[in-house]
C-alpha positions in Angstrom: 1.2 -6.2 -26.6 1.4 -3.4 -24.4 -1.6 -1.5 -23.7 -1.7 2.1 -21.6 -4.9 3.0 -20.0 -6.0 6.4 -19.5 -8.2 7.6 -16.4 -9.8 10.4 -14.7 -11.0 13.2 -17.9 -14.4 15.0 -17.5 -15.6 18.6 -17.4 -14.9 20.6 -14.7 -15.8 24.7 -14.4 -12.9 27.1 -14.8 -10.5 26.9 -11.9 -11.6 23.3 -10.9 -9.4 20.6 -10.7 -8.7 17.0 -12.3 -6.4 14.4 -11.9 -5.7 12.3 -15.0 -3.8 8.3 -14.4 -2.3 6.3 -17.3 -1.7 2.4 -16.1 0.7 0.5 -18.4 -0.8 -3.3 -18.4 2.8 -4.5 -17.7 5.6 -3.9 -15.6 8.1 -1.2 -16.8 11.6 -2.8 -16.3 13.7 -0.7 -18.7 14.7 2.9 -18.6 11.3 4.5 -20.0 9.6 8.2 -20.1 5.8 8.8 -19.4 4.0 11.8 -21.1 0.8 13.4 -21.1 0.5 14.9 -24.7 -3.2 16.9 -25.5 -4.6 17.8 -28.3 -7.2 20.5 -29.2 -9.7 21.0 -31.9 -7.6 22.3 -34.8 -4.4 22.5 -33.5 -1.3 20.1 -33.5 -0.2 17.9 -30.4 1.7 19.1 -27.3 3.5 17.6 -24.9 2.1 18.8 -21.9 4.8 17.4 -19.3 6.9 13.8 -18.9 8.5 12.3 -16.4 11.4 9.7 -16.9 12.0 6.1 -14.4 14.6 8.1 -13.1 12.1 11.1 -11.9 13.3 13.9 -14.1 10.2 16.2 -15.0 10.0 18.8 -17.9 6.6 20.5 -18.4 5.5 23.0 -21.3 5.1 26.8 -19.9 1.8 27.1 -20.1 1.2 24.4 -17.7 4.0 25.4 -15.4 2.8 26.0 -11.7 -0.7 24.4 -12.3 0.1 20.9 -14.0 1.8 18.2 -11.5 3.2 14.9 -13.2 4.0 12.0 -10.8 4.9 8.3 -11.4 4.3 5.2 -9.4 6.6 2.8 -10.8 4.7 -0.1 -8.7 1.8 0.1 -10.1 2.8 1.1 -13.8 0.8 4.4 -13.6 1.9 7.8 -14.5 -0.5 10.6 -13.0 -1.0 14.3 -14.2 -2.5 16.8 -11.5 -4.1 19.5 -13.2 -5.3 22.5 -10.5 -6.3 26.0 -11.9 -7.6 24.6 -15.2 -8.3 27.3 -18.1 -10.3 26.6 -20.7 -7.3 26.2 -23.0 -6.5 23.2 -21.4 -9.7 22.0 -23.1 -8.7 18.9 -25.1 -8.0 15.3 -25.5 -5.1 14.3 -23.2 -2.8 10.7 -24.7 -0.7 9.2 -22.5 2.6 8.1 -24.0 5.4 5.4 -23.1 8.2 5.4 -24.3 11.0 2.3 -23.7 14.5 3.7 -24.1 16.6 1.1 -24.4 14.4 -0.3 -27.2 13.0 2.7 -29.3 9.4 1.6 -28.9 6.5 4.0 -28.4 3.1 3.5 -26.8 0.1 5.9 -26.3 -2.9 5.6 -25.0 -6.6 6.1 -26.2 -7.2 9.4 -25.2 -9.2 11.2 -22.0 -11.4 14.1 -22.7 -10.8 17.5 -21.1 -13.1 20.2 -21.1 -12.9 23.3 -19.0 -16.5 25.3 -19.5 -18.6 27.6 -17.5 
């Protein structure tokens, strides 16, 4: 079973920075997407950006000129740069997989997000 791993949450003051890494525990041979999705208290799930094998990128506004998302297809791992942080980006961020030519869909457990003076 595919598993996705999710790195690099944590609290960071207003303006700080954080980089957040998602490593799938197998190697990624079909056309596929990687997300970062986040979710606040009370609210729904966003997508926040995603990335597909091919490098095509697609971010939500809010996030637009602060958020980076990056892949590393070697190692499996999608990254999400986060610089300028508000603290509405405070949530829990899921990294999700999701393998085209088959229609399956992973996500991962979760990193916690908080952006707090």
């Amino acid at each position: 079973q595919l598993q996705l791993v999710e790195s690099g949450g944590g609290s960071v003051l207003p303006g700080g920075s954080l980089r957040l890494s998602c490593a799938a525990s197998a190697s990624l041979f079909s056309r596929n997407t990687m997300a970062w999705y986040r979710q606040a208290p009370g609210k729904q799930r966003e997508l926040v950006a995603s990335i597909t094998s091919g490098g095509n990128t697609n971010y939500v506004d809010s996030v637009k000129g602060r958020f980076t998302i990056s892949r590393d297809n070697a190692k499996n791992t999608v990254y999400l740069q986060m610089k300028s942080l508000k603290p509405e980006d405070t949530a829990v961020y899921y990294c999700k997989l999701i393998l085209t030519s088959f229609g399956s869909i992973y996500w991962g457990q979760g990193t916690q997000v908080t952006v707090s003076s």
